[in-house]
C-alpha positions in Angstrom: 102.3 181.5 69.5 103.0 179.0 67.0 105.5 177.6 69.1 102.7 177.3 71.8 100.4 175.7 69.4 103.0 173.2 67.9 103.6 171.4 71.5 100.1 170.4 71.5 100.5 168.0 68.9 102.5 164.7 69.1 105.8 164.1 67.5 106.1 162.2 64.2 106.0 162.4 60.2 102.9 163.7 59.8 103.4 166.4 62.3 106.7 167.2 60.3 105.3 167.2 57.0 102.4 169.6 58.1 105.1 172.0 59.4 106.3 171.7 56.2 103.5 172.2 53.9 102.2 174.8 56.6 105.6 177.0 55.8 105.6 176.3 52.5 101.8 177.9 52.0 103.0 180.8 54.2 105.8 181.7 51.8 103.8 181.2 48.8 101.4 183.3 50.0 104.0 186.2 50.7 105.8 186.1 48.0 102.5 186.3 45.9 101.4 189.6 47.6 105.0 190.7 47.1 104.2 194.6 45.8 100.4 194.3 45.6 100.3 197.8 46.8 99.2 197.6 50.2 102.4 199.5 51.9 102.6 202.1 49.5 101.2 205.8 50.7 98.9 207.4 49.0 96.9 209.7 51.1 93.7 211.2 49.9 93.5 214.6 48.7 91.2 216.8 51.0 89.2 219.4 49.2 87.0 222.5 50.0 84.4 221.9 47.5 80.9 221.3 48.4 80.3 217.8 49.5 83.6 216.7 48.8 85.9 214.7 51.8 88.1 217.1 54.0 90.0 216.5 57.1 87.2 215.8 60.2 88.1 217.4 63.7 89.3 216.2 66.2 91.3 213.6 63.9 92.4 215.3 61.3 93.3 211.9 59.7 94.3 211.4 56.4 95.1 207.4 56.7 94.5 204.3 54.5 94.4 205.6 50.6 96.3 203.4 49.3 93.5 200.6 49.9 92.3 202.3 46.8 94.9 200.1 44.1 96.0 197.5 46.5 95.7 194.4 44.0 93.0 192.3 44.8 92.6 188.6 45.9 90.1 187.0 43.8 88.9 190.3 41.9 89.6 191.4 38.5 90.5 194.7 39.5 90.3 196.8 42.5 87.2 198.9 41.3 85.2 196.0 39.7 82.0 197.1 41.5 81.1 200.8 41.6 78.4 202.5 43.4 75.9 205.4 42.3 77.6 207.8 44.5 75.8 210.0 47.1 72.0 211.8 46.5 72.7 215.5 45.1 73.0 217.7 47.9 70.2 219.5 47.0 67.7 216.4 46.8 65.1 215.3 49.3 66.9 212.1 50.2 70.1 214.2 50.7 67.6 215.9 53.6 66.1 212.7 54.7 69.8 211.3 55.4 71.4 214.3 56.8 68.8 215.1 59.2 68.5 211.4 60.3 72.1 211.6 61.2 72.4 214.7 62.6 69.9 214.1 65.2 70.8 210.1 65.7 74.9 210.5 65.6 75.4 213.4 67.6 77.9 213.0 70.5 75.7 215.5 72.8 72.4 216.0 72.3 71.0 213.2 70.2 67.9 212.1 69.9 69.2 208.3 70.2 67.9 205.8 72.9 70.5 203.7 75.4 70.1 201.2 73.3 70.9 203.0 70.0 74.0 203.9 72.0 75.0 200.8 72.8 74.4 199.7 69.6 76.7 202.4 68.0 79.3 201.5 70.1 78.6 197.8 69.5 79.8 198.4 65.7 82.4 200.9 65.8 84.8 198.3 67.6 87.1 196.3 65.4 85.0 193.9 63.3 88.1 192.0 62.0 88.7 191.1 65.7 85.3 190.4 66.9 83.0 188.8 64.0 86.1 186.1 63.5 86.2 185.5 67.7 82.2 184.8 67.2 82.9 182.6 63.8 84.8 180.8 65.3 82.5 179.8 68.1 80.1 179.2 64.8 82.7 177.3 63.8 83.0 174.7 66.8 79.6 174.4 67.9 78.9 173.4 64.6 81.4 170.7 64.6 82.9 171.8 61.5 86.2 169.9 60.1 89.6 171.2 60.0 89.3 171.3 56.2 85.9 172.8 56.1 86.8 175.9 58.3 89.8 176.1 56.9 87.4 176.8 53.5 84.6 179.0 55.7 87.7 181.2 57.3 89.4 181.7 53.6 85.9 182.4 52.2 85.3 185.1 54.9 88.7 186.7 55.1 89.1 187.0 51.6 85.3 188.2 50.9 85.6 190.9 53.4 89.6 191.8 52.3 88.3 192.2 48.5 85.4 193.9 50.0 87.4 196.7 51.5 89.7 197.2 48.3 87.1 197.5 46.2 84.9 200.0 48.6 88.7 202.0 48.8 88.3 202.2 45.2 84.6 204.0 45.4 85.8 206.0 48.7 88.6 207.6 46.0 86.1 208.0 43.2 83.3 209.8 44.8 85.3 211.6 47.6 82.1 212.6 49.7 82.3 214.1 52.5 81.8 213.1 56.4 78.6 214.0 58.1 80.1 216.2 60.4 81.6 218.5 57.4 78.3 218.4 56.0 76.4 219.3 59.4 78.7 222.4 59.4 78.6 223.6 55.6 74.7 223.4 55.0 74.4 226.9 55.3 76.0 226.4 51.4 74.7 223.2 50.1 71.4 225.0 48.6 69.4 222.1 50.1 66.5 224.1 52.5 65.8 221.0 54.1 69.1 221.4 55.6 70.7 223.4 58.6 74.2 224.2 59.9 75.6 222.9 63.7 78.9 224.5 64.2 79.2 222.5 66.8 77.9 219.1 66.3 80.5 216.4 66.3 79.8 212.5 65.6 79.5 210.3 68.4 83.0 209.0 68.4 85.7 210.4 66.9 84.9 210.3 62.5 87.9 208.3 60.6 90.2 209.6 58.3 88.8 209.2 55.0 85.8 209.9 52.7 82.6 208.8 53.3 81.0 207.1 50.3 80.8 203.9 50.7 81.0 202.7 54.4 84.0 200.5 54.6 82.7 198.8 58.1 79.4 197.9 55.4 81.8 196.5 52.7 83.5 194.4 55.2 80.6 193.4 57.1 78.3 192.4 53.9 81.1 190.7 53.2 81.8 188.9 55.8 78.5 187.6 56.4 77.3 186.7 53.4 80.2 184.5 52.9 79.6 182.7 56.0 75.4 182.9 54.4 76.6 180.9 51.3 79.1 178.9 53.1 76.4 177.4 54.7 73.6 177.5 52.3 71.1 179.3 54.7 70.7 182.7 56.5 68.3 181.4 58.8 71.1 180.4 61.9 71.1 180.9 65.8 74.5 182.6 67.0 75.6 185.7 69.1 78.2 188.5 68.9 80.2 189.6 71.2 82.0 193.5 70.7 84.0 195.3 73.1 82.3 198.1 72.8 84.3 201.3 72.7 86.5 202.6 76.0 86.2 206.3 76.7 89.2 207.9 75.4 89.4 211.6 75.3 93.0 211.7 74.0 91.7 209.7 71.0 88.3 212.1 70.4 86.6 209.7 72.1 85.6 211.0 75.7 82.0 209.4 75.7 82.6 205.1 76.2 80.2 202.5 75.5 80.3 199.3 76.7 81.0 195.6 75.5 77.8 193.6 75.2 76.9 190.5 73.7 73.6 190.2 70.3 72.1 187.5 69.7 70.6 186.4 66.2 68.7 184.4 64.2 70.2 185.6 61.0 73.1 186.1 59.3 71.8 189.0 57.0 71.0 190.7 60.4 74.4 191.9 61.1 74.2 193.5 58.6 71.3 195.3 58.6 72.4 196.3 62.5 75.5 197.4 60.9 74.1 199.7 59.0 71.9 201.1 61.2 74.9 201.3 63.9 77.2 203.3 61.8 74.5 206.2 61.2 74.1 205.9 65.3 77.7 206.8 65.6 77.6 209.7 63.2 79.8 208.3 60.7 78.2 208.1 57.6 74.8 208.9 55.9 72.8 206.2 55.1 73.1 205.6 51.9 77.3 205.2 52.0 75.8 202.1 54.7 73.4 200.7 52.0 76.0 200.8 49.1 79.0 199.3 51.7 76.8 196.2 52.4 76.2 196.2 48.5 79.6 195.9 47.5 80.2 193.2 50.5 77.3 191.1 48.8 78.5 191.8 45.5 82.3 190.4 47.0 80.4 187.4 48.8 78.9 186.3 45.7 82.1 186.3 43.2 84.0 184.3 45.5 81.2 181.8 45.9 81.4 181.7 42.4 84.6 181.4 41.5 86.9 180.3 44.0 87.0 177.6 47.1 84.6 174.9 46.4 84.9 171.7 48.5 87.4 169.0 48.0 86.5 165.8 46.9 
């Protein structure tokens, strides 16, 4: 690929000296991340207490912990913002939530519209993968210099990265557990609001690790509301386009939704799908969705801050 890329471009110093500079920044940049933590293995402890994370059928993945103390980018520390955790189990808002997702994030018999299910599957596919594809088209029509996406893309990718390390950090303090544990333990969570599905099973097949916060939320708020300030408005025309999710019964997956394309006027409003499409897929209660998009914004903001302000 780089190869590829490097042809376009005519021969001569300055294409040299870029090489150079280019290689240079890439080894910088490695050699600064050297140990930050991110290969190490630390899997999450599951436990059989009430409300607390254990392994979610058909998965039974235990994947990603040490997100939790990977050294952050632009961060003080990897916990530097910290939710409220999770309603007690035996509140009214613990109901509310549980019961929204139960009947909204069921793989069979929800109570979701097609186009709650396509929206579900419209934010369970990679957002590293497809919110950058439609930044980039941002990006171009736009007509943004080399130099000032290179300042949007760092803004982003480091928001959301920091975003994610510091939402790992909450995931490991609270430990809460998946909807679909809850769904099947409510006979003992003393909440009367609540009922027990032995049965039920998210949407798509639930990831391997707690609950509380949404890490797709911490990413996303991220994300977007670096591309927000970046800009200086929310209000902006664009679209999305997600893959959706393929059927995939080997993977727990044997319902598929397909790719489709949003429009928006926006920025925030990704957001506010997102959280909305990650109670639609049965993978988290609502208020892990609202405290994920609270640590992105939180992320967004001390970057803005502190770090990558334009060149004179």
């Amino acid at each position: 690929m780089l190869t590829a890329s490097l042809v376009l471009i005519d021969p001569g110093q300055a294409k040299t000296d870029g090489i150079e500079i280019g290689a240079d920044a890439a080894a910088a940049m490695l050699a600064a991340r050297t140990g930050d933590g991110r290969t190490d293995v630390e899997p999450f402890v599951p436990s059989n207490d009430l409300g607390k994370w254990r392994l979610v059928p058909p998965l039974n993945a235990n994947v990603q912990g040490q997100m939790a103390t990977v050294t952050p980018l632009t961060l003080k520390r990897p916990d530097q913002y910290t939710t409220e955790g999770m309603p007690a189990l035996t509140s009214a808002q613990y109901a509310a939530e549980f019961n929204e997702v139960k009947a909204l994030g069921a793989q069979l018999g929800s109570s979701r519209t097609p186009a709650q299910t396509l929206m579900a599957g419209f934010y369970s596919a990679n957002p590293v993968v497809f919110y950058n594809a439609g930044l980039r088209v941002i990006a171009a029509d736009h007509e943004l210099s080399t130099s000032e996406q290179a300042r949007l893309f760092v803004k982003t990718s480091m928001a959301g990265a920091d975003a994610l390390i510091d939402c790992w950090a909450n995931k490991k303090l609270w430990y809460a557990w998946r909807p679909q544990t809850a769904i099947h333990e409510a006979a003992n969570d003393g909440n009367p609001l609540t009922s027990p599905d032995a049965n039920w099973t998210s949407l798509f097949a639930t990831p391997g690790y707690p609950d509380e916060p949404s890490g797709y939320n911490c990413y996303t708020g991220g994300f977007w509301q670096s591309v927000r300030y970046f800009f200086g408005t929310d209000k902006f025309s664009f679209s999305l386009t997600s893959p959706g999710v393929p059927a995939n019964p080997d993977a727990g997956n044997p319902i598929g939704v397909p790719g489709s394309t949003r429009s928006y006027s926006r920025f925030t409003d990704v957001i506010r799908d997102t959280i909305n499409g990650r109670i639609l897929n049965g993978f988290h209660f609502r208020t892990a969705d609202v405290h994920g998009a609270w640590i992105g914004k939180k992320t967004a903001q001390w970057v803005d801050r502190h770090y990558f302000e334009p060149a004179d």
